[in-house]
DRENMAR-725659 format. One record per residue (C-alpha): x, y, z. Coordinates in steps of 0.05 Angstrom, whole numbers. Layout:
BEGIN
<<X Y Z>>
...
% end
This chain:
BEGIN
<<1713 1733 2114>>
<<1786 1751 2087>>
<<1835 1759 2131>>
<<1892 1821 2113>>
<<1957 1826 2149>>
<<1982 1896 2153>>
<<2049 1916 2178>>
<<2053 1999 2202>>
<<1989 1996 2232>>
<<2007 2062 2286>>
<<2029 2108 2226>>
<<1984 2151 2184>>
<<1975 2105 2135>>
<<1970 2049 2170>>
<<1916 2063 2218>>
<<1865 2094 2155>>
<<1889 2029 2119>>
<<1863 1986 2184>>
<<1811 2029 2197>>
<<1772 2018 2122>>
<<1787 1936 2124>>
<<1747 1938 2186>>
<<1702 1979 2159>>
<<1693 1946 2094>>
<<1681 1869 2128>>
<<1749 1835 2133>>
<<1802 1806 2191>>
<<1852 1842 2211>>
<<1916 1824 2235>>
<<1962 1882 2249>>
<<2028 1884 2270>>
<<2054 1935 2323>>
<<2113 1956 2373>>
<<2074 1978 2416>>
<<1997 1961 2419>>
<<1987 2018 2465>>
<<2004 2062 2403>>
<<1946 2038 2367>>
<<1894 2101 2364>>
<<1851 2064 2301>>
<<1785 2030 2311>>
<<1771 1977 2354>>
<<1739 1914 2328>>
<<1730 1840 2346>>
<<1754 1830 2278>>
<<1826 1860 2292>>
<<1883 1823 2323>>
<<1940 1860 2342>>
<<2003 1832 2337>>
<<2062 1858 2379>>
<<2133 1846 2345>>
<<2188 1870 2296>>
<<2198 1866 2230>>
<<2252 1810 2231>>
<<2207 1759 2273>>
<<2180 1697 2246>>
<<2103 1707 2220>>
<<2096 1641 2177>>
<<2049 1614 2224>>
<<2009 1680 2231>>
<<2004 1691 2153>>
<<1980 1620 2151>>
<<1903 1641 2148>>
<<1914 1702 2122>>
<<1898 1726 2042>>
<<1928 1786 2030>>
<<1990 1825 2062>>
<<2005 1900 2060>>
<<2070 1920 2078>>
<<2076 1991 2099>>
<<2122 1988 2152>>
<<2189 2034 2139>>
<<2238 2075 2164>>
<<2214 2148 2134>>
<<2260 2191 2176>>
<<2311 2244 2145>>
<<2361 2250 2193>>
<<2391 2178 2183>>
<<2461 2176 2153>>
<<2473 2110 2139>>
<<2439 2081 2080>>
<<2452 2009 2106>>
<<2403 2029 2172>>
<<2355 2048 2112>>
<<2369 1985 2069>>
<<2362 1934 2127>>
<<2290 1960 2146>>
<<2258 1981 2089>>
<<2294 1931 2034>>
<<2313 1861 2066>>
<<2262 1863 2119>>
<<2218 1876 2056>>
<<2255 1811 2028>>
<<2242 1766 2091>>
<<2167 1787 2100>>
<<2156 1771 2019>>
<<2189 1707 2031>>
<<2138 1680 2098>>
<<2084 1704 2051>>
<<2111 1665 1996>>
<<2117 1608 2043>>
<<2057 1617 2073>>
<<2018 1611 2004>>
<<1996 1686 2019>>
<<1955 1704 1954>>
<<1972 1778 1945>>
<<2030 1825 1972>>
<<2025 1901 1969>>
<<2082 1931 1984>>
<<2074 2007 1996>>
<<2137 2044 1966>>
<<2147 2116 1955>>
<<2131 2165 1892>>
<<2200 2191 1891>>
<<2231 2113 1860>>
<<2189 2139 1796>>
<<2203 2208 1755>>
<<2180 2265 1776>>
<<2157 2312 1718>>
<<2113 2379 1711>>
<<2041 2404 1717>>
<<2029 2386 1636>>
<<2076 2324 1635>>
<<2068 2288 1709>>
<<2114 2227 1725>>
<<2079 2159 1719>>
<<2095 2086 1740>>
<<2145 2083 1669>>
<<2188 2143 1692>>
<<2259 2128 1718>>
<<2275 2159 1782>>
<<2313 2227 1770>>
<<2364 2273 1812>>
<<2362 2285 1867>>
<<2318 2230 1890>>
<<2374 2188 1856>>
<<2426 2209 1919>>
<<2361 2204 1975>>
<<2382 2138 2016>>
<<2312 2133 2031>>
<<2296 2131 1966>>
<<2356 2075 1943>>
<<2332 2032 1997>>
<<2258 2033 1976>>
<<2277 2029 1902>>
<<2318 1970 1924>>
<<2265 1930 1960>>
<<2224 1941 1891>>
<<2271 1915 1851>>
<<2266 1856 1882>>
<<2200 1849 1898>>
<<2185 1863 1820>>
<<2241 1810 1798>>
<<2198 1752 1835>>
<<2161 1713 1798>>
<<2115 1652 1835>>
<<2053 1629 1859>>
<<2037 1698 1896>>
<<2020 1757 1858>>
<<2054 1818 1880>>
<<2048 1898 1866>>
<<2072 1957 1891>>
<<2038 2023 1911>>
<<2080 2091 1908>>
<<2031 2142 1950>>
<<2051 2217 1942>>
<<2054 2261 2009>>
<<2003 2242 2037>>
<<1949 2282 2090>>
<<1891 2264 2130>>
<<1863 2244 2205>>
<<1900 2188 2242>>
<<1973 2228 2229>>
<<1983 2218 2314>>
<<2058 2226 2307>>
<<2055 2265 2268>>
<<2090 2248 2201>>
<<2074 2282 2147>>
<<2017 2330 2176>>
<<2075 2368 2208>>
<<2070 2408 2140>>
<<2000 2438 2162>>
<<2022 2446 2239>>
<<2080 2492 2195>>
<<2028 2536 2161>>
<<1966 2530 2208>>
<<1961 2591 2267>>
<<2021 2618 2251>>
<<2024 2700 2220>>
<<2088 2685 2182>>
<<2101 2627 2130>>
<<2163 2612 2094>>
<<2155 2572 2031>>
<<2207 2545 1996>>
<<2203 2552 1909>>
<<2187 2478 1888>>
<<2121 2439 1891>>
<<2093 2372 1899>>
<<2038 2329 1890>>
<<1995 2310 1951>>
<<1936 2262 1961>>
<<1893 2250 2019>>
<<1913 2189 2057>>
<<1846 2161 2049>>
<<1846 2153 1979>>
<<1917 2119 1984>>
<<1883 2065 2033>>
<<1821 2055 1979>>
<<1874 2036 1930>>
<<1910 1995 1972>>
<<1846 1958 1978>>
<<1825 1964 1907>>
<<1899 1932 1888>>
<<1864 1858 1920>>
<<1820 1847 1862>>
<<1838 1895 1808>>
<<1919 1900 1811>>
<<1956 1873 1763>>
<<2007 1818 1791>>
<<2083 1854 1777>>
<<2049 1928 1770>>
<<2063 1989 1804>>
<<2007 2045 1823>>
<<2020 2111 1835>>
<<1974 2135 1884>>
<<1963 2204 1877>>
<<1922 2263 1866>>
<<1939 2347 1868>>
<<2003 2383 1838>>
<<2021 2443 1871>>
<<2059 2486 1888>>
<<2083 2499 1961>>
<<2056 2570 1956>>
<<1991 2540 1926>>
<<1985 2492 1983>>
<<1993 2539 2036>>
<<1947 2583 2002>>
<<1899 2525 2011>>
<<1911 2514 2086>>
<<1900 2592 2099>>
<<1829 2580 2062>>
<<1811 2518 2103>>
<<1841 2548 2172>>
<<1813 2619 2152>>
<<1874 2650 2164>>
<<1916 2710 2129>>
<<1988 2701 2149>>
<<2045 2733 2112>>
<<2075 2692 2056>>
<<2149 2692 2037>>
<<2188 2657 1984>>
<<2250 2629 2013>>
<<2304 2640 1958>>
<<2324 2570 1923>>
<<2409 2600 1939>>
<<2381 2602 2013>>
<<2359 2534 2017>>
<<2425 2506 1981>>
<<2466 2547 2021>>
<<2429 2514 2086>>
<<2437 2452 2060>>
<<2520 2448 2051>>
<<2518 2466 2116>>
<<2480 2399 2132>>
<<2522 2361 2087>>
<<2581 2385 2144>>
<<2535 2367 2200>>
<<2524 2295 2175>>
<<2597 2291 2156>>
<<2621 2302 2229>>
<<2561 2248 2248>>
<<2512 2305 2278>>
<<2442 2275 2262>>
<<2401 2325 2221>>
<<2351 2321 2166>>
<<2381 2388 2122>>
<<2416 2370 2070>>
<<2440 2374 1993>>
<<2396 2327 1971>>
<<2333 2345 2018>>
<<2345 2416 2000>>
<<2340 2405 1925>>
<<2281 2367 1939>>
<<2245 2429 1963>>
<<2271 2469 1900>>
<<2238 2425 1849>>
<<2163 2413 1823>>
<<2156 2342 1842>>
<<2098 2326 1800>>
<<2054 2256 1789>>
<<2000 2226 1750>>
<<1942 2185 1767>>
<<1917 2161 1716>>
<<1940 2087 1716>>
<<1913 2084 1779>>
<<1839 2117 1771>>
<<1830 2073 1711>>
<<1855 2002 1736>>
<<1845 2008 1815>>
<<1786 2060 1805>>
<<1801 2104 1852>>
<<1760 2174 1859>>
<<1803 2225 1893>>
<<1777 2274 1944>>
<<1800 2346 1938>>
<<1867 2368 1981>>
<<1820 2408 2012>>
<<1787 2360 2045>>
<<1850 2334 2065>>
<<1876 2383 2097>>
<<1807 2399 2135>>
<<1806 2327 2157>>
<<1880 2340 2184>>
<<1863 2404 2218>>
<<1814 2373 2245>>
<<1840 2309 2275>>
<<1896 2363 2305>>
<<1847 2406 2341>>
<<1819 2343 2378>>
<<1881 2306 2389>>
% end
């Protein structure tokens, strides 16, 4: 039986990431906070292990075969990129290193899409696009690119890839994280959409590749992991279908957002925490599109419809 150590293990990710190793046959060992947190499955096979990022786990990552790092520090309103960096870049480093140590065979470190370049509908971003504006001034973004950079630059005994999931949605989200765009849309009569787009992918098929990267990713690659471009209107559109719903739509004008978002840029200059922003705003205003191409052809994954996301989301809401 192979044993997996997984970092994250309470977030959305983490828990559908646990919850298929189980399910598939291997050990677990998954690192927590706080266990209490833990809403995945339970399993003799599963080991929880309660401690911090910076603690010592050469010992515990003696038996164990391959690593997946998806532990970060995701949240908007933090103003200081070196909170960002320490967390999500040299804790990155020190974990890599006890694996290395360790004689771990395979790290995945889970990244984000927006490190890559983001393109259109006809001409997605892939794993070989540069990271473009504004992702370039996101913190969270410099600090994940950064903890790629050096992951990438390694070169030893232990192969080592990265994942770079696209907004991701799905059961298990107990937070929640990212659902909290559905929870925006879903029973309400009104919804305000702002003009951009992105691509989303059911957090399901983001754990598949994670487990696909064991045996079929390529030591020093990066895998984007995701699936539907669209448009926030589309997506909404979606979540009316699913939830059976007719709200009323409105565009939020792109000068509204900006506007909105200078006025965070004050906020966060006098030290008020707040996730509005330039950047964030911008975000909102672009089509943030990916391919997944690399991914379906060297990791095989087949990628459920956003449908089916979102139902699974809706779902896990209703009974949580």
């Amino acid at each position: 039986m192979k044993t997996v150590f997984v970092t994250g293990i309470n977030g959305l990710l983490g828990t559908n990431v646990v919850n298929l190793l189980l399910e598939k046959g291997y050990h677990v060992k998954g690192l927590v906070r706080n266990i209490e947190d833990y809403k995945g499955l339970q399993s003799p096979h599963l080991q929880l292990i309660k401690g911090t990022l910076f603690d010592d786990y050469t010992t515990v990552l003696s038996d164990v075969d391959y690593l997946v790092h998806i532990a970060a520090v995701t949240g908007q309103n933090i103003l200081d990129f070196a909170y960002y960096w320490r967390i999500n870049s040299l804790a990155t480093q020190q974990l890599h290193q006890a694996a290395t140590k360790s004689k771990v065979k395979k790290f995945v470190f889970v990244s984000s899409a927006n490190t890559l370049g983001y393109g259109s509908k006809l001409n997605p971003g892939t794993e070989e696009a540069f990271m473009r504006q504004p992702f370039n001034n996101s913190i969270y973004a410099q600090s994940k690119k950064s903890a790629e950079n050096h992951l990438l630059e390694y070169k030893g005994e232990m192969k080592t890839i990265v994942v770079n999931p696209t907004f991701m949605l799905g059961a298990y989200d107990a937070k929640p994280s990212s659902g909290k765009i559905i929870l925006m849309a879903w029973k309400k009569k009104v919804i305000f959409y702002p003009p951009g787009g992105k691509n989303f992918v059911h957090v399901e098929d983001v754990a598949k590749g994670i487990l696909e990267s064991f045996t079929k990713g390529r030591d020093g690659e990066k895998y984007l992991l995701s699936n539907a471009n669209l448009s926030y209107r589309e997506f909404f559109m979606k979540v009316n279908r699913v939830a059976n719903q007719k709200p009323m739509m409105i565009q939020v004008p792109k000068f509204i957002l900006l506007a909105v978002g200078i006025i965070g840029d004050v906020l966060r200059q006098l030290k008020v925490k707040t996730s509005i922003s330039s950047v964030n705003m911008r975000i909102l205003c672009i089509n943030n599109y990916y391919s997944n191409r690399k991914s379906m052809a060297e990791l095989n994954v087949n990628y459920q419809s956003i449908e089916k996301s979102i139902s699974d989301a809706v779902n896990y809401f209703k009974k949580n």
